[in-house]
N, C-alpha and C positions, 0 to 999 in steps of 0.2 A: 306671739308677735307675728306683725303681718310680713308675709314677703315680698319684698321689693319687687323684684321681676313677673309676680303673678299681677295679669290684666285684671282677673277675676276675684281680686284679695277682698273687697269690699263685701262679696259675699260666703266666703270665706275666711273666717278671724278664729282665734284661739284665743280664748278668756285666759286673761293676766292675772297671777297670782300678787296681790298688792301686799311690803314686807316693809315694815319699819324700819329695818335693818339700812344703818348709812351706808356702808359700803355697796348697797344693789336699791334704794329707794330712786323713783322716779325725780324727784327731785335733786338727790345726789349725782346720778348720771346725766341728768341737764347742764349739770354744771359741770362734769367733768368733760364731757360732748365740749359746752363753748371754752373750755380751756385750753382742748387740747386744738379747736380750731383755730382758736385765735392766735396760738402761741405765745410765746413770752410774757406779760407783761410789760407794760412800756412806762408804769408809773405815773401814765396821764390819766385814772381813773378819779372819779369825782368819789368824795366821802359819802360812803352810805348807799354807793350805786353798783351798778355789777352785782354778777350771779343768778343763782335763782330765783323762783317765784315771781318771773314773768319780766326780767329786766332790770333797767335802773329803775331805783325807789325814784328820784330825782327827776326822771323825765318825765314830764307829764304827758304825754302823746302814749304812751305806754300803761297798758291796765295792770292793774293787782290782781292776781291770780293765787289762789291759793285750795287746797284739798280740804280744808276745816268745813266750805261749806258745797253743799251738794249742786252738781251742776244740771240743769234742767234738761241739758242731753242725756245724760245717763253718765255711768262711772268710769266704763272704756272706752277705746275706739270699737268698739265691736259693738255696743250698744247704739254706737254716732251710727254708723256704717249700715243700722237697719233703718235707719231713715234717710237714705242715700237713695234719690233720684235721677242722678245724672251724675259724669264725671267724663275728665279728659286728662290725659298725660302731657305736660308741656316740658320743652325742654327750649336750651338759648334758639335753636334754629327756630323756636315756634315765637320767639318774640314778639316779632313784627307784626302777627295776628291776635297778641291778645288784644279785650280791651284794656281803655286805658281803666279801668276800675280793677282789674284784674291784676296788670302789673302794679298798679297799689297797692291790692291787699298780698303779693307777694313780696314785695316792700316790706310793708308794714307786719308780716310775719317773719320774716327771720329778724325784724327788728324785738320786737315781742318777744321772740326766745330768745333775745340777748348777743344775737351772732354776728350782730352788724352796727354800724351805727345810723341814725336817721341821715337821708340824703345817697345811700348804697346806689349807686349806677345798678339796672337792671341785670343788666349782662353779668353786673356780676353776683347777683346771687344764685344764680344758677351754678356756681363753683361751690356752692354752701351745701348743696344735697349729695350725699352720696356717690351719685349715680347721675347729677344733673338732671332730674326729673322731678318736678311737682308733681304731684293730681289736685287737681281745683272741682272740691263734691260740692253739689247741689243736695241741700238738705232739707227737708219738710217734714217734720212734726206735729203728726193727726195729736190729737186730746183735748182737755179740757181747755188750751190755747191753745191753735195752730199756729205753729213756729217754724219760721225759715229762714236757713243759715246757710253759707257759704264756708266750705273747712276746704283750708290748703295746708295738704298733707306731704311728709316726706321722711327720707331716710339721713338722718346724721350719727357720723360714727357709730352706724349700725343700731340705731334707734329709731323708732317712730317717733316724729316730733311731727307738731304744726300746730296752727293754731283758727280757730273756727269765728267767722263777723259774722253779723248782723245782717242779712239777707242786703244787699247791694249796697255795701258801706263798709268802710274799712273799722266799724265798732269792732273791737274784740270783746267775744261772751263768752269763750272757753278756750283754752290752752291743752294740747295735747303732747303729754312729757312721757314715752316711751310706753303708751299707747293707753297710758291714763289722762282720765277728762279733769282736769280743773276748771271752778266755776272762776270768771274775774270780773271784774266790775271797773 
C-alpha cells in the first residue's frame, strides 16, 4: 500500500497481494471504508443502490465497475502510477485554484466510491480523505493506443481509494479500491 505522507509514493509502490477472502477483498473494505464514513444508516437508501462495485446501481451518473474484466491500466495502483506524468496535492485551502473541471472530477469521485451523494459542496469533500488531501495524476499511456487519464487519488479509512476519467472529462474508466484497478464502463 501506498503511503499517504510520502510526496514521492507514485514512484514508489508496493505490489498488492489480491485475496478472495471477504473479510480483506478490495471490494469488501470499500464498503466497510463507506460504512463506517457514513455512519448509521438513515433508511433512506433506494432498493438495489448503495455499497460496492462503484455505487448506486440506480444512479446513472455513476459507472459499473467491476474486477471480472481487465482494466486497460493495468491491475494496481502501481501499474497506474508508471504512467504518471504530473501530479499535485490539493487540499480545502487549494480550492479556490482548482479548475472548475477538477473540482468536478473530485465530485464526481467520492461520488463514484459511493461516499457522498451527487450535488456534495466541495468543501466538503475534502472532510472525506483521510488527511484532507487529494492528488490529481496526469496519466499517459504509450502502446498500441495512447491513452490519457486523469486519476484522483486518496486515502479513506486508511485505504487507497479513487477513481481515474477520461483525460479532461469527468467519464470514469477505472476505479481504485485499496489500490486495485477496476475496469468500469
Amino acid at each position: 500500500m501506498l503511503s499517504r505522507g510520502d510526496p514521492g509514493r507514485f514512484a514508489r509502490v508496493r505490489c498488492l497481494h489480491r485475496t478472495r477472502d471477504m473479510s480483506t477483498s478490495p471490494r469488501c473494505l470499500r464498503l466497510l471504508v463507506a460504512i463506517s464514513l457514513a455512519g448509521c444508516s438513515s433508511g433512506t437508501e433506494k432498493e438495489g443502490g448503495g455499497g460496492g462495485g462503484g455505487g448506486k446501481a440506480d444512479d446513472p451518473a455513476v459507472a459499473t465497475c467491476t474486477f471480472d474484466q481487465p482494466s486497460p491500466l493495468g491491475d494496481t495502483s502501481e501499474d497506474l502510477a508508471e504512467h504518471a506524468v504530473g501530479s499535485r496535492r490539493v487540499s480545502a485551502d487549494d480550492a479556490g485554484s482548482l479548475s472548475e473541471l477538477e473540482a468536478a472530477q473530485l465530485v464526481a469521485a467520492v461520488v463514484q466510491l459511493g461516499m457522498a451523494e451527487p450535488g456534495i459542496a466541495l468543501a466538503d469533500v475534502f472532510a472525506l480523505s483521510d488527511d484532507g488531501e487529494f492528488d490529481i495524476v496526469d496519466i499517459e499511456k504509450e502502446g498500441e493506443e495512447f491513452l490519457a487519464a486523469d486519476w484522483i487519488s486518496f486515502f479513506a479509512g486508511d485505504n487507497e481509494v479513487g477513481v481515474v476519467f477520461a483525460d479532461g472529462s469527468t467519464e470514469v474508466i477505472a476505479e481504485v479500491s485499496d489500490g486495485d484497478l477496476m475496469h468500469c464502463e
